[in-house]
C-alpha positions as CSV (number, residue, x, y, z in Angstrom):
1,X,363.8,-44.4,97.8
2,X,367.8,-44.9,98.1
3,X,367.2,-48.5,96.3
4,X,366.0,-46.7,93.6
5,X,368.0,-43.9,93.3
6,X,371.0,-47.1,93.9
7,X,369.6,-48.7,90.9
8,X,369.6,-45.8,88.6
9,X,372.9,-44.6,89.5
10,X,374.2,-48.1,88.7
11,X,372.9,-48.9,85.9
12,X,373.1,-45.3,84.5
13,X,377.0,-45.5,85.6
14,X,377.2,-49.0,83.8
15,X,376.0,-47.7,80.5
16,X,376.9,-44.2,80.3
17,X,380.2,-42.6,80.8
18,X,378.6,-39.2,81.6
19,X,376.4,-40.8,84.3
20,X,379.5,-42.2,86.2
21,X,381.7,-39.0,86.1
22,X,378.5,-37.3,87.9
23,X,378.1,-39.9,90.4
24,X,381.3,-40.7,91.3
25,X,381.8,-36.7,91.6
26,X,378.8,-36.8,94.1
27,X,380.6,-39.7,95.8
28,X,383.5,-37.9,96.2
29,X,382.0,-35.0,98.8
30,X,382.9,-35.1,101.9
31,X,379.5,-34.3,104.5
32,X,380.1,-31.5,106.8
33,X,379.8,-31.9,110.1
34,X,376.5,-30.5,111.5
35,X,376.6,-28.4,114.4
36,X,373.5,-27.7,116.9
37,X,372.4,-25.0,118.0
38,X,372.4,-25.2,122.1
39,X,369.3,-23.0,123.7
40,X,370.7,-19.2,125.1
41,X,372.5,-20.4,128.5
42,X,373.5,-23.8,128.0
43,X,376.9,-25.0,126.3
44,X,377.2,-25.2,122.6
45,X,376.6,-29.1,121.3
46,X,377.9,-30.5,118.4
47,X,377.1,-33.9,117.1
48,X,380.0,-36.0,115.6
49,X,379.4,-36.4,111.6
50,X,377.4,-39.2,110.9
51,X,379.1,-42.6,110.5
52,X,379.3,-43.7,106.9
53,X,377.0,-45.8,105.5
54,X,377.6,-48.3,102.5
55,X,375.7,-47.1,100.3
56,X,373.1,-49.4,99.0
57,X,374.2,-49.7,95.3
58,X,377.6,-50.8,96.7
59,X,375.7,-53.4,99.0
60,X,373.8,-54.5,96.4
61,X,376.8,-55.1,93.7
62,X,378.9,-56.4,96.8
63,X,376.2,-59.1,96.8
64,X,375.8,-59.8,93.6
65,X,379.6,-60.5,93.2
66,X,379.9,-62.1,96.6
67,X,376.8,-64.5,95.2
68,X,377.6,-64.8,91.6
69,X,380.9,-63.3,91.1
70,X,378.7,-60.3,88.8
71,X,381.5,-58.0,88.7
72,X,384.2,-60.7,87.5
73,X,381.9,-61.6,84.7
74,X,381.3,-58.0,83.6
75,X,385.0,-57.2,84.1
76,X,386.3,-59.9,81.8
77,X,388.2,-59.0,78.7
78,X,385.2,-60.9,76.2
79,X,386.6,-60.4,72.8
80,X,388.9,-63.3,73.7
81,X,386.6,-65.9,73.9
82,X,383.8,-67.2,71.9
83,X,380.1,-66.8,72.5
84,X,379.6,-70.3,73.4
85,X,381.9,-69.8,76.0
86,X,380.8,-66.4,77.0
87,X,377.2,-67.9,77.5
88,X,378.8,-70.7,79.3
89,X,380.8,-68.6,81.7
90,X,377.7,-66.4,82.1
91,X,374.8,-69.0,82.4
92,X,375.5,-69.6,86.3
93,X,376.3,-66.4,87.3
94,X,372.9,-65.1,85.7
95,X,371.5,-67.8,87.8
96,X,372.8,-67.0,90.5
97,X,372.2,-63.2,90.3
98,X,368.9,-64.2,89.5
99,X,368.2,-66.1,92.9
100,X,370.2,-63.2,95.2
101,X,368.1,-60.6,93.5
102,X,364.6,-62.8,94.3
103,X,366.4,-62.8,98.1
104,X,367.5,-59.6,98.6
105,X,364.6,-57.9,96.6
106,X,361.9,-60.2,95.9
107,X,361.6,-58.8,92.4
108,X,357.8,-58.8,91.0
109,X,356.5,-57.0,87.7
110,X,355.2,-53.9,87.5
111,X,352.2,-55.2,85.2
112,X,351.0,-58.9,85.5
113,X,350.3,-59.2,81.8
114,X,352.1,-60.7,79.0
115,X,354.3,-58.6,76.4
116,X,352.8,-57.4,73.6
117,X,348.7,-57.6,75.5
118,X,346.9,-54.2,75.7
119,X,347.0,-52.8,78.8
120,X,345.2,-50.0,80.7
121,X,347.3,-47.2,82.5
122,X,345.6,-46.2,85.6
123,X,344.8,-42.4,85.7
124,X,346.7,-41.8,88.9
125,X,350.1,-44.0,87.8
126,X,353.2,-42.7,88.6
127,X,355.4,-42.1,85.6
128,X,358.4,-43.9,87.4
129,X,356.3,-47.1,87.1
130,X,354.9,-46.8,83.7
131,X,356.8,-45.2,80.6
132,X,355.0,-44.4,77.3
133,X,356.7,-45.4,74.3
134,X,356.4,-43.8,70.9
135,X,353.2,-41.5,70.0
136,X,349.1,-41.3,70.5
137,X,346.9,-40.9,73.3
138,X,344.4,-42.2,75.8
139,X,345.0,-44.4,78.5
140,X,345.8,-47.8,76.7
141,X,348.5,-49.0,75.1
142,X,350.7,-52.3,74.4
143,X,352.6,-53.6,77.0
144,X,356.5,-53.5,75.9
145,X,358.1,-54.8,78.8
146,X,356.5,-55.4,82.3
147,X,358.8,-53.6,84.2
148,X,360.3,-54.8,87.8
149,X,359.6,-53.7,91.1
150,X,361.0,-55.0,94.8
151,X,358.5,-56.3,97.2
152,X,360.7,-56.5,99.8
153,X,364.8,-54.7,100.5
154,X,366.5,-57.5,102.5
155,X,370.5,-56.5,101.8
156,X,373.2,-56.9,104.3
157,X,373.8,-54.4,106.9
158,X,377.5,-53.1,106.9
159,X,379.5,-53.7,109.5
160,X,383.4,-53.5,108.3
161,X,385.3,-50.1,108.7
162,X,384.5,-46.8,107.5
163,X,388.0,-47.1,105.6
164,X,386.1,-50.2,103.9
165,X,383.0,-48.8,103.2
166,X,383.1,-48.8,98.8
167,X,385.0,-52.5,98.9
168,X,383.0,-54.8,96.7
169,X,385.1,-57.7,96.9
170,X,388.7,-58.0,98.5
171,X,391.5,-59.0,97.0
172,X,392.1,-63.1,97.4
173,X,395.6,-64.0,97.6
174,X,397.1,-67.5,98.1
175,X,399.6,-68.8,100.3
């Protein structure tokens, strides 16, 4: 579920302005400490607020950058350069992203056919793995796009400080 929910609010930052104000505002909020309840008689226990956690969007674009240096290449001023050496610059990093993401995720489609085949929806499919495009009705329809799925969530575990915790990729400075 948080992979998901990662993904969407990634991609949904990365292409809408809107999308990124919202979850950037829900990044922002602190999490109040919860406090316990002791049974009638006994001291009152609190527990310490919760450690926090990278996030697994941020683990996820940490390795893709770590990996493939993803975040350089969509940081990059491209107007300056040409296409031919925008695909250049962006061949290997695809690559690479390519191979982390089979690592990390072990990506598989969400329907083994081929684009543009007739496909059945099952009755019980769940409408974050299919999408129905355009108009009509019944339970068949031409397949678009397969769609993606993980198999497997493999990303790193963090381990830096709490102070760290939304670092995607430090500074490198030479001596």
């Amino acid at each position: 579920m948080a992979l998901g929910t990662a993904f969407r609010a990634f991609f949904g930052s990365l292409f809408n302005s809107e999308t990124a104000a919202r979850v950037q505002a829900a990044l922002d909020l602190e999490p109040a400490a919860a406090n316990l309840a002791a049974p009638s008689g006994s001291p009152e226990k609190t527990t310490a607020p919760p450690r926090p956690l990278r996030s697994d969007g941020v683990a996820l674009l940490a390795t893709l950058q770590r990996e493939a240096r993803f975040v350089d290449l969509l940081q990059e001023p491209l107007g300056q350069f040409s296409d031919a050496q925008v695909g250049a610059a962006a061949r290997p990093c695809l690559q690479q992203c390519a191979a982390t993401l089979e690592r990390v995720l072990a990506l598989a489609p969400v329907v083994d056919s081929g684009e543009g085949e007739t496909v059945e929806i099952p009755t019980d499919a769940s409408p974050a793995a299919y999408q129905w495009i355009g108009e009509g009705e019944g339970r068949t329809g031409q397949l678009i796009h397969q769609g993606w799925r993980a198999t497997r969530v493999d990303l790193p575990a963090w381990t830096g400080p709490d102070a760290d915790v939304l670092v995607i990729a430090p500074a490198q400075i030479k001596r």
